[in-house]
C-alpha positions as CSV (number, residue, x, y, z in Angstrom):
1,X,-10.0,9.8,25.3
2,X,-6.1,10.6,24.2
3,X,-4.5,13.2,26.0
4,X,-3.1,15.2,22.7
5,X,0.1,17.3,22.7
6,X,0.0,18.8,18.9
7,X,-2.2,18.7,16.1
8,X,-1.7,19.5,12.1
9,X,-4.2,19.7,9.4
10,X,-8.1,20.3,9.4
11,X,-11.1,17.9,9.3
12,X,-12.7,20.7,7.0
13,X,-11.3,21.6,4.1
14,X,-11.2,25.0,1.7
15,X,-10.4,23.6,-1.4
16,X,-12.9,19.8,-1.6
17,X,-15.9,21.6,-3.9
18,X,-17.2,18.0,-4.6
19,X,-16.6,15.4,-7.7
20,X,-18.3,14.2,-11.0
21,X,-19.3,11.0,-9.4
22,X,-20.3,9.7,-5.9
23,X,-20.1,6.1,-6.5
24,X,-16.7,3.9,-7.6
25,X,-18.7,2.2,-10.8
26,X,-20.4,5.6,-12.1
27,X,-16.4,6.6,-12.3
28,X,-15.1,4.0,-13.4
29,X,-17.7,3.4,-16.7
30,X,-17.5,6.9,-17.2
31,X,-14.2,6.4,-18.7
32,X,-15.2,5.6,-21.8
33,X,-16.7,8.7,-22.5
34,X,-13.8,10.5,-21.0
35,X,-11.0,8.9,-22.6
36,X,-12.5,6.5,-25.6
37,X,-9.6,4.8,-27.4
38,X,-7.2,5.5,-24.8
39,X,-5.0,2.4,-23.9
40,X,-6.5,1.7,-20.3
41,X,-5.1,-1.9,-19.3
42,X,-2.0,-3.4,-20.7
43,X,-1.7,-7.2,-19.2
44,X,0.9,-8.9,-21.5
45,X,-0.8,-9.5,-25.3
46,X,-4.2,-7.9,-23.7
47,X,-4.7,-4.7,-24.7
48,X,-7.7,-3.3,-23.7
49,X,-9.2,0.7,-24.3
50,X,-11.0,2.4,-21.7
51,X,-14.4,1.9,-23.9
52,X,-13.6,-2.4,-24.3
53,X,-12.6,-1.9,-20.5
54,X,-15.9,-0.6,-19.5
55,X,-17.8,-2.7,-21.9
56,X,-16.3,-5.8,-20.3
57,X,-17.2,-4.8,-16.5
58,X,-20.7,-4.1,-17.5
59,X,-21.0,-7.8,-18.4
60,X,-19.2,-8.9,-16.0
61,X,-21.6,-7.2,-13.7
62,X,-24.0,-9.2,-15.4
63,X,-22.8,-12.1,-14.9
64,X,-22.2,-11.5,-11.1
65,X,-25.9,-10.6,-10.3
66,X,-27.0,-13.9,-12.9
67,X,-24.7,-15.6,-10.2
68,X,-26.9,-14.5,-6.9
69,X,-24.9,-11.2,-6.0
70,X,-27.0,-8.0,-5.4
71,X,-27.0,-4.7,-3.2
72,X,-24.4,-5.6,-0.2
73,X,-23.2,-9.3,-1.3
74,X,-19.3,-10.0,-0.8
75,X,-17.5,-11.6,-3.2
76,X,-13.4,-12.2,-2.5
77,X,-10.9,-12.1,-4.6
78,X,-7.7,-14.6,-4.2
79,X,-5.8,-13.7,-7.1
80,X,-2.6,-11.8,-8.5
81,X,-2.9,-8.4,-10.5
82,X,-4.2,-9.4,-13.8
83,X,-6.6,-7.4,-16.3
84,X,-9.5,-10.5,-15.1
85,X,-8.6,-9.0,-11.1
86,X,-9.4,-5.4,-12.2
87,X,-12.9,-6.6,-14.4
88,X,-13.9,-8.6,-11.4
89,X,-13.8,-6.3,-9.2
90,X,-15.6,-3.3,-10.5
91,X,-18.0,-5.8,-11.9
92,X,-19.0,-6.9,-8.5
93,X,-19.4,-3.1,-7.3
94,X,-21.1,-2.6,-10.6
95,X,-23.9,-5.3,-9.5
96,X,-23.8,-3.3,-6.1
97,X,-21.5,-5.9,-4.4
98,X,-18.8,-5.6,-1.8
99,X,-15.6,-6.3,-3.2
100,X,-13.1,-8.5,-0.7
101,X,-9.6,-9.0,-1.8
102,X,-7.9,-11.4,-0.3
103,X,-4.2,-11.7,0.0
104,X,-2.1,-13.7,-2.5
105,X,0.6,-15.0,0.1
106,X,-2.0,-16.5,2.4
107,X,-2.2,-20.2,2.8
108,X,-5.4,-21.9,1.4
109,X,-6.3,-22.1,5.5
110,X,-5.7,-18.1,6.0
111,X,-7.6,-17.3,3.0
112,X,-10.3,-19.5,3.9
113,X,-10.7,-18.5,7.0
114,X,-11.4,-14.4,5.8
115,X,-13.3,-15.6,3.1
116,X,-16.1,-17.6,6.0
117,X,-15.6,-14.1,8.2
118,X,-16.5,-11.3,5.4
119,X,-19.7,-13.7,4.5
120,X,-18.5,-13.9,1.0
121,X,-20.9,-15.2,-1.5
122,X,-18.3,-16.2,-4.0
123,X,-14.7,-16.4,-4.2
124,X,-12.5,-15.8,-7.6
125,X,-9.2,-17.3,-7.5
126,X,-6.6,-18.1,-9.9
127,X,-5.9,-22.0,-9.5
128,X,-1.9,-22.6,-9.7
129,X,-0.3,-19.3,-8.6
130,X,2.6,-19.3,-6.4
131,X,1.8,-23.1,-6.5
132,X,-1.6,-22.8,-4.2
133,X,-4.3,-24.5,-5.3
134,X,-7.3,-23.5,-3.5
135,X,-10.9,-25.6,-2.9
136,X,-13.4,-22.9,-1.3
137,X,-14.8,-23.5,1.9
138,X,-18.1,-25.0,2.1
139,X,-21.0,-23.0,1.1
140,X,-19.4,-20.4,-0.8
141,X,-18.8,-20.9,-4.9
142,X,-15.3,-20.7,-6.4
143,X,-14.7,-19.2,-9.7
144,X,-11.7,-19.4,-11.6
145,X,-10.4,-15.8,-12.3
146,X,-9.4,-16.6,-15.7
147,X,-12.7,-18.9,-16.9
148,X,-15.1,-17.3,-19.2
149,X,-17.5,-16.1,-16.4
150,X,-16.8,-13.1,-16.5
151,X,-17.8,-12.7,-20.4
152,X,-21.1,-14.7,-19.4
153,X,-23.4,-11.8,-18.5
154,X,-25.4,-9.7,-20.2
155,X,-24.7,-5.7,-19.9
156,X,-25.7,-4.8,-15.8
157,X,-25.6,-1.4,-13.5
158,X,-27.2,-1.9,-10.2
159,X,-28.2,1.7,-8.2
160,X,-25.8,2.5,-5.7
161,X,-25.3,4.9,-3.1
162,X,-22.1,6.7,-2.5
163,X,-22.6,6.1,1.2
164,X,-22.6,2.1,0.6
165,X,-19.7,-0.3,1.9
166,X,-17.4,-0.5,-1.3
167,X,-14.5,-2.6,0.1
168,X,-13.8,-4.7,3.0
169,X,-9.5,-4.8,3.1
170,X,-8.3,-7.2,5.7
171,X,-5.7,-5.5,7.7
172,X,-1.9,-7.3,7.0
173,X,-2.5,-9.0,10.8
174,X,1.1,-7.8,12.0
175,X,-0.7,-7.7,15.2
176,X,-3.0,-10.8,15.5
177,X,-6.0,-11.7,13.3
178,X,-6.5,-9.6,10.7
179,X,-9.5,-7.4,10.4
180,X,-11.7,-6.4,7.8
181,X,-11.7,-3.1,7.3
182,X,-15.3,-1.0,5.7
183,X,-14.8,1.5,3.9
184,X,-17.2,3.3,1.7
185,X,-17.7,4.7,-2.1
186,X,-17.3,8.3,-1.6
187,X,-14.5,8.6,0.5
188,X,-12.3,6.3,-1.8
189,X,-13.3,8.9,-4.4
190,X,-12.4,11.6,-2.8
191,X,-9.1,10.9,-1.1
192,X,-7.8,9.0,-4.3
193,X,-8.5,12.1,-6.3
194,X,-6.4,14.1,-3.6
195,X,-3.9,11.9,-4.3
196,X,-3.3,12.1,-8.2
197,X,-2.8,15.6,-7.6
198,X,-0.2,14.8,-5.2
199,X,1.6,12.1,-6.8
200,X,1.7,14.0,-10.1
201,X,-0.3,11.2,-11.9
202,X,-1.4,12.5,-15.3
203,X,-4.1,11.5,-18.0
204,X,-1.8,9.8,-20.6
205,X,0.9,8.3,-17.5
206,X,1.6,4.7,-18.0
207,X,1.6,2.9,-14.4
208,X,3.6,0.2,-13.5
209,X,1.3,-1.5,-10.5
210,X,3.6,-4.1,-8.9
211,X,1.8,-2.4,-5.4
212,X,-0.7,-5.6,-4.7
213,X,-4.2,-4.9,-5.4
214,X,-5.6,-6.6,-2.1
215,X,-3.5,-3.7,-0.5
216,X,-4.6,0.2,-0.7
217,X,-1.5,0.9,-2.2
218,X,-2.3,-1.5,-5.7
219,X,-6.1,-1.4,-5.8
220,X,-6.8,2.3,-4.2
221,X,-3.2,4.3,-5.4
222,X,-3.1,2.0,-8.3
223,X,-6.3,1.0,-10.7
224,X,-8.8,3.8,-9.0
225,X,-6.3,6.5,-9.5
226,X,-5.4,5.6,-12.8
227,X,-9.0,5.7,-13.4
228,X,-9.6,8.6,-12.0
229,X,-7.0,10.7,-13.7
230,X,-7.3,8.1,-17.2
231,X,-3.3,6.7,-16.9
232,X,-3.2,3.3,-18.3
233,X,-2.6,0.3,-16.1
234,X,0.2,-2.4,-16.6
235,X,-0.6,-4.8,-13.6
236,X,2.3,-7.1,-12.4
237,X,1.7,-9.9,-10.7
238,X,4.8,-10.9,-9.1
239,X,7.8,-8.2,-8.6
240,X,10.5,-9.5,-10.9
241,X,13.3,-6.5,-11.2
242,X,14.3,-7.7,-14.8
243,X,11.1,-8.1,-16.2
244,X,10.1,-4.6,-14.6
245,X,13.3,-2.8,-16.6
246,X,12.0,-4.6,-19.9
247,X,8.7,-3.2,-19.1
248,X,10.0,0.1,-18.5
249,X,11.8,0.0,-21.5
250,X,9.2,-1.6,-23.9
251,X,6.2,0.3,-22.4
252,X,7.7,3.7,-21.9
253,X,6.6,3.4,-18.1
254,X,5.9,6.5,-16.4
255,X,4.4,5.9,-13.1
256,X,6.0,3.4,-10.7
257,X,5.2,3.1,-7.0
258,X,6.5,1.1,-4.8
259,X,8.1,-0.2,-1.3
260,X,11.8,1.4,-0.8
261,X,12.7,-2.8,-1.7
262,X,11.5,-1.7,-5.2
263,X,14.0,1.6,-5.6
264,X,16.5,-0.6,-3.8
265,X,16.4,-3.9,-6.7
266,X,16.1,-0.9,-9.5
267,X,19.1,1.0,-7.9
268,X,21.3,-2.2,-8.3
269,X,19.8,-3.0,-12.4
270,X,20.1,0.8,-13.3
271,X,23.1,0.5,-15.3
272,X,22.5,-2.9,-17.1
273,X,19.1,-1.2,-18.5
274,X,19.7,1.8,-18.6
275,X,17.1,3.4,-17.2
276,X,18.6,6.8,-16.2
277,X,17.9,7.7,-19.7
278,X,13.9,5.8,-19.2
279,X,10.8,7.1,-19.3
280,X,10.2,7.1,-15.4
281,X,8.9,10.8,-13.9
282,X,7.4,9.9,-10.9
283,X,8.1,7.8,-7.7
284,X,5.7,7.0,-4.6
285,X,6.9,5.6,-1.3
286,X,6.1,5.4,1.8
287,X,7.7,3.4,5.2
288,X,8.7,4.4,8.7
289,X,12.5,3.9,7.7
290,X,13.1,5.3,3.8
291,X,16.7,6.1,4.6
292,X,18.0,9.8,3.1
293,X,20.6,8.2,1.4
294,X,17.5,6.3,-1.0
295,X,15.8,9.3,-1.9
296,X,19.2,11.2,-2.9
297,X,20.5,7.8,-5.1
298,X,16.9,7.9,-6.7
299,X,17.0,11.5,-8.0
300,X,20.8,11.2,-9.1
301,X,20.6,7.8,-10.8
302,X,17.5,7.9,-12.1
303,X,15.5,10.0,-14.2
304,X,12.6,10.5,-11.4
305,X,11.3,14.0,-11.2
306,X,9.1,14.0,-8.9
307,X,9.3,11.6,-5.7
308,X,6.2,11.3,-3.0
309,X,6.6,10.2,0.4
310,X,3.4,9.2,2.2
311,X,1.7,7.4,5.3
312,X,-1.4,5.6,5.0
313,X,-3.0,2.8,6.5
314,X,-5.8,0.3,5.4
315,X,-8.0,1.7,8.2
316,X,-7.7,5.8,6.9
317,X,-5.8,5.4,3.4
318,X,-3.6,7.7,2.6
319,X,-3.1,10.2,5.4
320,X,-0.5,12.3,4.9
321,X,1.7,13.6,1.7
322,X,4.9,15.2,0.9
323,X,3.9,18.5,-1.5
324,X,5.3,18.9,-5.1
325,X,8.3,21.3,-4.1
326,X,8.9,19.9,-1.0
327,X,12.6,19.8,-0.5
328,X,14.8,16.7,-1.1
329,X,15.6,16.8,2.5
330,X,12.1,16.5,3.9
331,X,10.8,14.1,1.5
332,X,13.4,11.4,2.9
333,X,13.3,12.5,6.6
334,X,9.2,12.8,6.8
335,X,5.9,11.4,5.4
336,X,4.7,14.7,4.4
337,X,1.8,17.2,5.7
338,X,-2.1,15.8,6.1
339,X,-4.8,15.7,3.4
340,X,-7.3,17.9,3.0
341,X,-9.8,17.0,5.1
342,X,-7.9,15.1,7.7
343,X,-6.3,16.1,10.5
344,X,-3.2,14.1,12.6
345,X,-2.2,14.8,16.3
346,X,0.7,13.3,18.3
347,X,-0.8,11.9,21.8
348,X,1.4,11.9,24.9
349,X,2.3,8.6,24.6
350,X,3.4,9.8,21.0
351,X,1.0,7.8,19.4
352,X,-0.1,9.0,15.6
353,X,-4.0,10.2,15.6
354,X,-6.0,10.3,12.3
355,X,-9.0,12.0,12.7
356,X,-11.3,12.9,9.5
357,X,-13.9,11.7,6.5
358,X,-11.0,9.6,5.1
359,X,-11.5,6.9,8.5
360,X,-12.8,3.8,8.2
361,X,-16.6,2.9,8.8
362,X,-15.8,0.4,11.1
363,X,-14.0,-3.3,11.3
364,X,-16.5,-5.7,9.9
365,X,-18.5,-7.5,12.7
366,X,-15.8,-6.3,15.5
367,X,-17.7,-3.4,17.3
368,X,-15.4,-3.9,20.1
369,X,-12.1,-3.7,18.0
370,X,-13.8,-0.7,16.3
371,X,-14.5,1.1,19.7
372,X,-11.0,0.2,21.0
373,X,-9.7,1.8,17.6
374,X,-11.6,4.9,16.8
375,X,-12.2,7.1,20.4
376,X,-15.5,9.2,21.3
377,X,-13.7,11.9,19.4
378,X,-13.1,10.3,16.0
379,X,-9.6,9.9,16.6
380,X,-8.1,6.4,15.6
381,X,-5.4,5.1,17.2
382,X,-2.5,3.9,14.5
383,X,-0.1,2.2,16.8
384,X,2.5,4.1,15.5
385,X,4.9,6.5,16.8
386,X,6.0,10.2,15.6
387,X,6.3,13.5,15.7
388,X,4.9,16.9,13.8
389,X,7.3,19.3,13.0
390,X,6.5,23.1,13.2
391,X,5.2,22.8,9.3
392,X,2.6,20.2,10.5
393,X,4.9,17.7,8.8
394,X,5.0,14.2,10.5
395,X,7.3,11.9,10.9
396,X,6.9,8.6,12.1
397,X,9.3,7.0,14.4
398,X,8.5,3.4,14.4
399,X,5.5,0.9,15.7
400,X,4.7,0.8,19.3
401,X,5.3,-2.8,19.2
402,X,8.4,-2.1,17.7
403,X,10.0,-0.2,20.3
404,X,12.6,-1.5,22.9
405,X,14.0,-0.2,25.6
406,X,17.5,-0.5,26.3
407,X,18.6,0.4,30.0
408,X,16.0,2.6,30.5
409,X,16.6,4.2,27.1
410,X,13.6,4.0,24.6
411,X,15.0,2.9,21.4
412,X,13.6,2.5,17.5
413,X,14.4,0.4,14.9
414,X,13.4,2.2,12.3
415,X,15.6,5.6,13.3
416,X,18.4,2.4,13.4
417,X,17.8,1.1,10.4
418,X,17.9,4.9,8.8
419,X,21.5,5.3,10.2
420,X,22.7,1.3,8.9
421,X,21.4,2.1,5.4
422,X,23.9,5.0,4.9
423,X,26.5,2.4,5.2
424,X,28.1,1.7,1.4
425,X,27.7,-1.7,2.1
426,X,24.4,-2.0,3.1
427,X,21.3,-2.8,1.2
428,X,18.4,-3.8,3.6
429,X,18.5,-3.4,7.6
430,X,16.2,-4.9,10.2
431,X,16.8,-4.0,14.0
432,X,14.7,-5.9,16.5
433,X,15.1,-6.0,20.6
434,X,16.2,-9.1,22.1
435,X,16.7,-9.9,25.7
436,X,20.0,-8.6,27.3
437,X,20.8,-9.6,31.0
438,X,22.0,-6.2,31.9
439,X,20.2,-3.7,30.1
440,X,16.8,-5.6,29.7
441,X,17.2,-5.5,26.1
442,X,19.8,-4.6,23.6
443,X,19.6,-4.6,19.4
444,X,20.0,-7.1,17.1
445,X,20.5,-5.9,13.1
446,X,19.7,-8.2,10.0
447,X,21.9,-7.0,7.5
448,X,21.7,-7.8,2.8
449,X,25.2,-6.5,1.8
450,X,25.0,-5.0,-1.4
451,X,26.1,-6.8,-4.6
452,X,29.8,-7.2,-4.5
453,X,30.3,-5.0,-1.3
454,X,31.9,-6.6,1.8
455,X,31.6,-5.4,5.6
456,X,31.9,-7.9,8.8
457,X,29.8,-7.6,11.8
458,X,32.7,-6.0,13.9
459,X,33.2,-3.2,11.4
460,X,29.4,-2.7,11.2
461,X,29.5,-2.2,14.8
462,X,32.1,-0.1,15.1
463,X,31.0,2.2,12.0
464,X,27.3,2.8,14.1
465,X,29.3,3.1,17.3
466,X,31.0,6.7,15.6
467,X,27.4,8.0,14.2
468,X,24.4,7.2,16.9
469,X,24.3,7.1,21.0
470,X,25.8,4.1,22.5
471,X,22.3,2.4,23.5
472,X,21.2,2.6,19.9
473,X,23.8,0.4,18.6
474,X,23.3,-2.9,17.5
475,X,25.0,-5.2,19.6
476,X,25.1,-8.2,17.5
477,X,24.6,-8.3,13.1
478,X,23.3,-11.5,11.3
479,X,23.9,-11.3,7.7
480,X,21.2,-12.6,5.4
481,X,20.6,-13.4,1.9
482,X,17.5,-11.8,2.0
483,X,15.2,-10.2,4.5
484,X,11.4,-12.1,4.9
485,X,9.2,-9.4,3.5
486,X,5.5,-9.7,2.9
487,X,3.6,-8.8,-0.6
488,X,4.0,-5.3,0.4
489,X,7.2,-4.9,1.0
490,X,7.4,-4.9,4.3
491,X,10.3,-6.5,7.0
492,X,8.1,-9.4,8.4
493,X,10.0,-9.0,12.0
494,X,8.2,-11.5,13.6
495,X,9.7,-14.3,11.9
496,X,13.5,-12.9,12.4
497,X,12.8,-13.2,16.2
C-alpha cells in the first residue's frame, strides 16, 4: 500500500445522475434517431449521415457474427483511421465482440505477436499502408479493411451488458511488452461524456481526428465523443500539416486535438493558410512538457477559443481536465483538476495515483502485472511524477524512468524541456540523462531549430545557464532534423539514447 501525502478529487460524485445508454452500440445506433441527416463521417468522397452510418454497422455486425464472432470474441484491428476502421469496430461490439486495435507503426512481428496474445478471432488490416503488408498468424482470419465484408451481413444487434469488456488497448510498451488493457462499456460512456463537456465539443462541431484510433485519444476522445455529443468525424490517417490546413479550410473544421507536435507544425503553416481567420474553436492537449510559450502562441495566432489540457492514460482514460475559464496561465503550467468520479493523490515517492470507476478492469491475462499496478486500495500506480496544487490541480513532472539525478540533485526532462522551448529558436526539445564521470549523470538536449532560425549549442547553453539551476542545464545539444516520435506524438527517448 502507498504511503500518500495529498489527495484531490472524489471517487463519488454529485453531479453523474446516469446516461441514455449503458452499452457503446445502444449509443452509437441511437444516433440516427438523434441526429438523422446529420453529416456523421467525412473520409475523402465518402460522405456518410448518422442514419447510412448506423445502417452500415448493423450489417457489418452481421457480417461479423456470419464470420464466427459472438458474446466476448476479439477481433483486431491493424489499420489507419478510415470510415471502414470506425464501421468495423462498432460492428464487432454490435455482434457483442471485443474490439482490439492494434497499432499502425508496429512491425508485422509486433502486431502479430498482440494479435496471438488478445486471442483474436480475426484480424482487419489494410494491405499496403505505410508499405506493411501483413499475413495473419496462423489460426486467426485476415480481412482486408477495405473488401466488401463489411457490406456482407444482414442487419445484427447482439444483447450486451454494460458491464461487458468493450476494448482491450495495448499499452504504447514504453516500458517493456505492452499490455492489454480491459476496459468496459459503461465506463467509456460515462467518462467520454464528462469529457465533451469539458472539451467544449458540440452537436454540429466538425472534428479533425489525426489522434490514432488504436490510442484513447483517436478512438475514445475522438469517434465515441463525437458520437456522443453528434459532431461529425473527418478521420486522418496519416498527420500531413498541408493537407490538414486544406482540410481546415474546405471542411470548416472545428474540433482539432492533438499532440503539442500538432500546434507546433500548424504554428509554422499559419500564415500561408491563413487559419487565424479559420473555423478552429477548440484545442485539446495533453503532455508532461506543453511549454507556456505554446499555449500563449496558440490563442494569439490562431483563432482557438477554448484550449484543454488533460492527463490520461490507457489504463484510467482521461483523468484529469483543465475547466472552461481556467486561466491561460494554468492551462499551460498544469493538466487540470480530476473528473468526476475520480480521485488523484501524490505518494511520497511523488508518484501520480488514480483511484475511481474510470480504472481499468484489469491487464488481459497478467494478474500479476494487474496486482503490481492497481494496490489493495484501488489506487493504480501511473509511473509518473507530480504535484497537486492547493486547487487540487496537478501537474506532472515527468516519468519515473525519466528522471536523472545529477550530483545528488534529482532532475527532469520535462521541467527542461519546458525552459528550452521558450527559446525563439526552438521548436522541439528532448533532454535525457547520460553518464557523467563526476556527477553520475548530467543532461543531454535534442534540439529542431525552427524554420529559418539559427542558435549553436554554445549559445543554447549559455541562454539555459541564465534561466534554470546549474545541475539542470544541459551539458551537451545535438541538433536534429526531427525528433523520433511515435503515432501519438510522443518523444520516443529510448532510441535517442
Amino acid at each position: 500500500m502507498a504511503e500518500i501525502l495529498k489527495v484531490a478529487g472524489s471517487t463519488t460524485s454529485s453531479t453523474f445522475t446516469g446516461l441514455p445508454w449503458d452499452t457503446i452500440p445502444s449509443m452509437v445506433l441511437s444516433t440516427a434517431d438523434r441526429f438523422g441527416d446529420a453529416e456523421a463521417v467525412v473520409d475523402g468522397d465518402l460522405r456518410l449521415s448518422y442514419v447510412e452510418l448506423c445502417d452500415r454497422i448493423r450489417v457489418a455486425a452481421g457480417a461479423f457474427a456470419e464470420a464466427g464472432v459472438g458474446k466476448g470474441d476479439r477481433v483486431a484491428i491493424w489499420a489507419p483511421n478510415s470510415a471502414e476502421w470506425i464501421i468495423a469496430a462498432f460492428g464487432v461490439l454490435a455482434a457483442g465482440g471485443v474490439v482490439v486495435p492494434v497499432n499502425t507503426r508496429f512491425k508485422a512481428g509486433e502486431a502479430a505477436d498482440i494479435i496471438l496474445r488478445s486471442g483474436s478471432k480475426l484480424v482487419l488490416s489494410q494491405p499496403g499502408f505505410l508499405g506493411a503488408d501483413f499475413a495473419p498468424p496462423p489460426g486467426v482470419r485476415g480481412i482486408d479493411l477495405k473488401s466488401d465484408f463489411l457490406a456482407s451481413g444482414k442487419p445484427f444487434e447482439a444483447e450486451v451488458d454494460g458491464g461487458d469488456i468493450a476494448d482491450i488497448i495495448y499499452t504504447s510498451g514504453t516500458t517493456g511488452r505492452p499490455k492489454g488493457v480491459m476496459m468496459n462499456h459503461r465506463q467509456t460512456l460515462r467518462l467520454y461524456a464528462e469529457w465533451c463537456d469539458l472539451a467544449d465539443l458540440r452537436q454540429g462541431d466538425r472534428y479533425l481526428i489525426v489522434n490514432p484510433f488504436f490510442h484513447t485519444f483517436g478512438y475514445k476522445a475522438g469517434v465515441i465523443a463525437s458520437l456522443i455529443r453528434g459532431a461529425t468525424i473527418l478521420p486522418l490517417a496519416v498527420f500531413d500539416v498541408d493537407r490538414v490546413c486544406e482540410l481546415v479550410n474546405r471542411e470548416k473544421i472545428t474540433m482539432l486535438p492533438g499532440a503539442p507536435t500538432v500546434y507546433h507544425a500548424l504554428l509554422e503553416v499559419a500564415d500561408k493558410y491563413e487559419l487565424k481567420s479559420s473555423t478552429l474553436r477548440c484545442a485539446v492537449t495533453g503532455a508532461a512538457d506543453i511549454p507556456v510559450e505554446l499555449i500563449r502562441r496558440m490563442k494569439a495566432e490562431l483563432p482557438f477559443t477554448s484550449i484543454m489540457t488533460g492527463y490520461g492514460l490507457t489504463e484510467a482514460g482521461t483523468a484529469t481536465a483543465s475547466r472552461p475559464g481556467d486561466s491561460f496561465e494554468s492551462i499551460a503550467t498544469t493538466v487540470g483538476a480530476p473528473c468526476d468520479g475520480v480521485e488523484v493523490a501524490i505518494a511520497a515517492d511523488g508518484e501520480v495515483l488514480v483511484r475511481g470507476y474510470s480504472v481499468m478492469q484489469g491487464y488481459l491475462d497478467d494478474p500479476q502485472a494487474t496486482a503490481e499496478a492497481v494496490d489493495a486500495d484501488g489506487w493504480l500506480h501511473t509511473g509518473d511524477l507530480g504535484s497537486l496544487d492547493d486547487r487540487g490541480y496537478l501537474k506532472i513532472i515527468g516519468r519515473k524512468k525519466d528522471m536523472f539525478i545529477v550530483g545528488g540533485f534529482n532532475a527532469y526532462p520535462a521541467e527542461i524541456e519546458g525552459f528550452l522551448m521558450e527559446h525563439p529558436a526552438v521548436a522541439q526539445a528532448a533532454v535525457i540523462g547520460v553518464p557523467d564521470e563526476r556527477m553520475g549523470q548530467v543532461g543531454k538536449a535534442f534540439v529542431v531549430r525552427r524554420a529559418g532560425a539559427e542558435v549553436t549549442e554554445e549559445e543554447l547553453i549559455a541562454w539555459a545557464k541564465e534561466r534554470m539551476a546549474g545541475y539542470k542545464v544541459p551539458r551537451s545539444v545535438e541538433f536534429r532534423d526531427s525528433l523520433p516520435l511515435n503515432a501519438t506524438g510522443k518523444v520516443m527517448k529510448d532510441q535517442l539514447r
